[in-house]
C-alpha angles and dihedrals in degrees: 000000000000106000102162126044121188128177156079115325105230094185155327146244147179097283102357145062129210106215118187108217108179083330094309117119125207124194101223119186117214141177118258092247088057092045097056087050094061132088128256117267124284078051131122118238131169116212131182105221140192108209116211122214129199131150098253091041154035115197128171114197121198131217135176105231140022093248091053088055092049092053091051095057091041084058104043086053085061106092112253094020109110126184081271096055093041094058090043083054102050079037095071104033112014130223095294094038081055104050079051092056103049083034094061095026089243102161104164085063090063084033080070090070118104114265101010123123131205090266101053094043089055090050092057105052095043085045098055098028096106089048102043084087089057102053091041086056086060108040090078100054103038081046097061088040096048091052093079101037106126121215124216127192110191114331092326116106105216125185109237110212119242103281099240113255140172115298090235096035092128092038107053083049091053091045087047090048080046106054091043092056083058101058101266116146108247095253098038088052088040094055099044091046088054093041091048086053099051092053097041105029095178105042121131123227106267083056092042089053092047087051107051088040084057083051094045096051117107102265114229 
């Protein structure tokens, strides 16, 4: 399995990169979103990848953080999304554009992907529903690690800038660990987390928390 790519990129298309790596070049598929964040060519960038293997293809598609690969592999288990309708997916709404949708079963938000009809968009969210806490749990943490991770090409070392992430990400996973803790149900702590964050992007997380508690009250 080839889960880290890191080189030169020699050119790009339309959907893919060529990335020299020790003269080696690797065809790495990426979403349109991750391919406006990259550099020109000539440039050094540092993927994670999933490489899918049929017997008729090997593909290696490239994304910018941890939490972005792990979205892609929660939507192509879902039936009828395939690696194309993933990226077009994360494309449109990002990793953390994605974890709101399934978090507040907004459907029409993942419906906005190219390609994607109502059905399959309804799938999804329902689908993941259950697993979107889990992943926004996660997004904080892997965020702040993968911030100092240092790429090398050859024997040079070379710094690899912050990868960009929501403004809250630690928070919203602090507010989630917090509500649980509390007795909330996973997605109902998950959606009014998300909600909450929509609402107040920079909030830290004592004002998160007190939030997504306001949207969990019984309402009358």
């Amino acid at each position: 399995m080839i889960g880290k790519i890191t080189g030169r990129i020699e050119y790009r298309a339309a959907d893919h990169l060529l990335i020299d790596v020790r003269g080696i070049g690797y065809l790495v598929y990426c979403s349109e979103r991750t391919l406006a964040a990259l550099p020109g060519v000539g440039e050094v960038v540092a993927l994670y990848t999933d490489l899918v293997v049929r017997e008729d293809l090997m593909q290696l598609f490239g994304f910018q953080t941890l939490v972005e690969k792990e979205w892609h592999r929660l939507l192509t288990s879902v039936q009828g999304v395939g690696a194309k309708a993933s990226l077009a997916i994360l494309g449109a709404l990002g990793p953390d554009g994605v974890s709101r949708a399934i978090a507040l079963g907004d459907w029409n938000a993942v419906k906005a992907a190219k390609g994607v009809g109502p059905k399959i968009a309804q799938r999804v969210v329902l689908d993941l529903k259950d697993k979107a806490p889990g992943v926004m749990a996660m997004s904080g943490t892997l965020a702040q690690a993968q911030g100092d991770v240092p790429a090398q090409v050859i024997e040079t070392p070379i710094a690899r800038k912050p990868v960009a992430s929501a403004p809250n990400a630690s928070a919203q996973s602090e507010a989630l660990s917090a509500l649980s803790n509390l007795g909330y149900g996973p997605g109902d702590a998950a959606g009014a987390v998300a909600q909450a964050a929509g609402e107040i992007p920079d909030a830290e997380t004592p004002a998160l928390i007190r939030a997504a508690l306001k949207l969990l009250a019984p309402k009358g």
